[in-house]
C-alpha positions as CSV (number, residue, x, y, z in Angstrom):
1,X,5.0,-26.3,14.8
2,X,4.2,-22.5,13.6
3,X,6.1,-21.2,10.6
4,X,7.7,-18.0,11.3
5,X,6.1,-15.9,8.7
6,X,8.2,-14.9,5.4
7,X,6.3,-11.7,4.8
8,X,5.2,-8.8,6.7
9,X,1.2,-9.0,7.8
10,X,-1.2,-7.7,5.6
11,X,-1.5,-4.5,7.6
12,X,1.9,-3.6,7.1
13,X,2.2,-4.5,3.6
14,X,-0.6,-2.5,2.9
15,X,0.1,0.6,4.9
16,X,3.6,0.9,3.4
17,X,2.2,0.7,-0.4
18,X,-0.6,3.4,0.5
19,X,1.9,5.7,2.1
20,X,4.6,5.2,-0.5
21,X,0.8,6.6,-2.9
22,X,0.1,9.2,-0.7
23,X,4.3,10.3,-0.2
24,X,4.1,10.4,-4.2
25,X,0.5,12.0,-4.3
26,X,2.2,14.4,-1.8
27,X,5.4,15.5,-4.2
28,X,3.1,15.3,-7.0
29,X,0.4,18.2,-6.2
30,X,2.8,19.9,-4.3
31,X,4.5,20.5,-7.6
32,X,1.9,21.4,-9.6
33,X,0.0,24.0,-6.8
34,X,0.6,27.3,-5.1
35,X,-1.3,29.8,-3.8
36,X,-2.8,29.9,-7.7
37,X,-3.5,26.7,-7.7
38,X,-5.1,26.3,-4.0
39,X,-7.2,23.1,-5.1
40,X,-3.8,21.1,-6.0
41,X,-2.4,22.8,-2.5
42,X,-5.9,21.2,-0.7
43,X,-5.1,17.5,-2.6
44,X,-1.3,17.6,-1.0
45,X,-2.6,18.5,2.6
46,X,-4.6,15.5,1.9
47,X,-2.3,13.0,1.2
48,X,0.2,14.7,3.8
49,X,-2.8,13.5,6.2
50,X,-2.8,9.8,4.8
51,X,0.9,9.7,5.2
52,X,0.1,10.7,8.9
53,X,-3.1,8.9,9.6
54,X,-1.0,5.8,7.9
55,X,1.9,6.0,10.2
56,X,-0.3,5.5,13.2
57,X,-0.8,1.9,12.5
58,X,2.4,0.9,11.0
59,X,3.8,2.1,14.2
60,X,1.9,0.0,16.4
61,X,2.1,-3.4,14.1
62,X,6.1,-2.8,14.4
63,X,5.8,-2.4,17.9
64,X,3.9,-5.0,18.3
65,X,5.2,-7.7,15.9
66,X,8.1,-9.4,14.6
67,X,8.9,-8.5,11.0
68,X,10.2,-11.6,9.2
69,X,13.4,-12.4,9.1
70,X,15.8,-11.5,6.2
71,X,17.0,-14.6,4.9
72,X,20.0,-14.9,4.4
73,X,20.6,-12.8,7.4
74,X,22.6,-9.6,7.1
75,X,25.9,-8.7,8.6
76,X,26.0,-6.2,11.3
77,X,27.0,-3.3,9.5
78,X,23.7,-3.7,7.3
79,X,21.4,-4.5,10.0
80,X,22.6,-1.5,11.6
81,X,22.4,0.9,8.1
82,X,18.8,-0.9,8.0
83,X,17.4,0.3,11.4
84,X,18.9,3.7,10.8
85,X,17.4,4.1,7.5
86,X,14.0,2.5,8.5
87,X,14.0,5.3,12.1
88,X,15.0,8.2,9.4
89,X,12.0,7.5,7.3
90,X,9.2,6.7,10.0
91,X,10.9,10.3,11.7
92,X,9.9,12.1,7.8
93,X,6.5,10.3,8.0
94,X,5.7,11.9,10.8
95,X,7.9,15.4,11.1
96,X,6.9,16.5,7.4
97,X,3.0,16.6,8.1
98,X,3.0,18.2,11.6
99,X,5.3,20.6,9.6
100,X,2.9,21.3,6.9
101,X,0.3,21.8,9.2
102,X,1.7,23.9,11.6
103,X,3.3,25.8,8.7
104,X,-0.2,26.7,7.2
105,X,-1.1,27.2,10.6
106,X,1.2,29.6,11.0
107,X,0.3,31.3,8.2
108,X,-3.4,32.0,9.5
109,X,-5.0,29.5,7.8
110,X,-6.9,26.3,8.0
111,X,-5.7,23.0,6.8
112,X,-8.2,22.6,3.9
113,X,-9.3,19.6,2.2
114,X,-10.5,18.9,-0.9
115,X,-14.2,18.6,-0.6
116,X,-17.4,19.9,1.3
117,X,-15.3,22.6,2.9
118,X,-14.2,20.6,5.4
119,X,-10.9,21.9,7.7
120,X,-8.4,20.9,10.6
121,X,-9.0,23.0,13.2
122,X,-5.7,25.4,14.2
123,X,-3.1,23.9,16.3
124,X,-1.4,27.2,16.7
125,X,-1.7,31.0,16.0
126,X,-0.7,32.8,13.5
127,X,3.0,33.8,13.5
128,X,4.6,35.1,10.5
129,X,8.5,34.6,11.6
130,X,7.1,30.6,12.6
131,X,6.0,30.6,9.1
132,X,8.5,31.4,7.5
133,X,10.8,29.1,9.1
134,X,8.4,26.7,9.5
135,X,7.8,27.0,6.0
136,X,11.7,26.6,5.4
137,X,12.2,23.5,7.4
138,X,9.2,21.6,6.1
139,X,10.9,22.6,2.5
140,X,14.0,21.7,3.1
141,X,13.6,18.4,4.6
142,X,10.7,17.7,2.0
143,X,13.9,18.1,-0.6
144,X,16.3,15.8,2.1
145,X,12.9,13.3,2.1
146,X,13.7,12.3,-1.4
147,X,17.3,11.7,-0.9
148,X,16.0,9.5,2.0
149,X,13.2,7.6,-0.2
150,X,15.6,6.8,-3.1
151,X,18.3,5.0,-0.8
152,X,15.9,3.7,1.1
153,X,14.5,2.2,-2.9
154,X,18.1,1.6,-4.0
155,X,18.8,-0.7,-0.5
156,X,15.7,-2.5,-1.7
157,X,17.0,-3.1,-4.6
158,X,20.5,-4.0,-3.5
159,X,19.0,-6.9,-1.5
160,X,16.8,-7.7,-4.2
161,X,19.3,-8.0,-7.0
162,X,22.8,-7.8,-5.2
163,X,22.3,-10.4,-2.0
164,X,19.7,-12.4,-3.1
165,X,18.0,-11.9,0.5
166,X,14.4,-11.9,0.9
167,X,14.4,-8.4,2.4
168,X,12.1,-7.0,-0.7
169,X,9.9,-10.1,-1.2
170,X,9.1,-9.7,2.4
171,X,6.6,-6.2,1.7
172,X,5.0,-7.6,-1.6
């Protein structure tokens, strides 16, 4: 008889501890670059396109397997907080890089990366008033994004310390 499985697959594991490097590697050049600092700029464009290229797979493993059951099961009211936290984070994963790229898009300019001069081609023209608020949004739900990442850390470790459940054991 087949075990249901008490951790997520590899792939999933995996993709979730590179994005949660490349959402840090993100934050962290971010802070330290501006338009001084264009190579720090070039690093977080990168990892804003790991966090994307990353999503792409961990969307398709959870749609097309079971994650392992939480053990002891959850009441209602968490299950539901669960899949409401877990749509609110995949939705960041993928609104804050499109953002970031339209916004520099916007701007005129190419999505750089760090080496060999290589660039995204344009998605859009430029548009200074879509920049701006482009540039806005992507800000101001980059600052909403960590409020979203430390629940979503503190749940974690709620289950972990506070129920006893498996839920955190299940992604190492």
């Amino acid at each position: 008889m087949h075990q249901p499985s008490i951790r997520y697959t590899f792939l999933v594991r995996w993709t979730h501890w590179l994005t949660v490097l490349a959402v840090v590697a993100a934050y962290v050049f971010v802070n330290l670059g501006d338009e001084e600092v264009p190579a720090m700029m070039r690093w977080h464009y990168l990892a804003g396109l790991a966090v994307l290229v990353l999503l792409i797979p961990r969307i398709l493993s959870r749609l097309t397997t079971r994650p392992p059951s939480i053990v002891p099961a959850p009441g209602k009211m968490v299950a539901v907080a669960a899949r409401v936290s877990h749509v609110a984070l995949y939705a960041f994963l993928l609104v804050q890089p499109v953002l970031g790229i339209l916004q520099v898009n916007y701007a005129g300019e190419l999505v750089s990366l760090p080496w060999g001069g290589w660039s995204l081609p344009a998605l859009v023209a430029p548009d200074h008033a879509a920049h701006e608020s482009i540039g806005e949004l992507h800000e101001a739900l980059g600052e909403i994004f960590y409020w979203v990442i430390g629940a979503h850390l503190i749940a974690s470790l709620w289950h972990h310390f506070i129920r006893h459940d498996n839920t955190l054991r299940r992604m190492v």
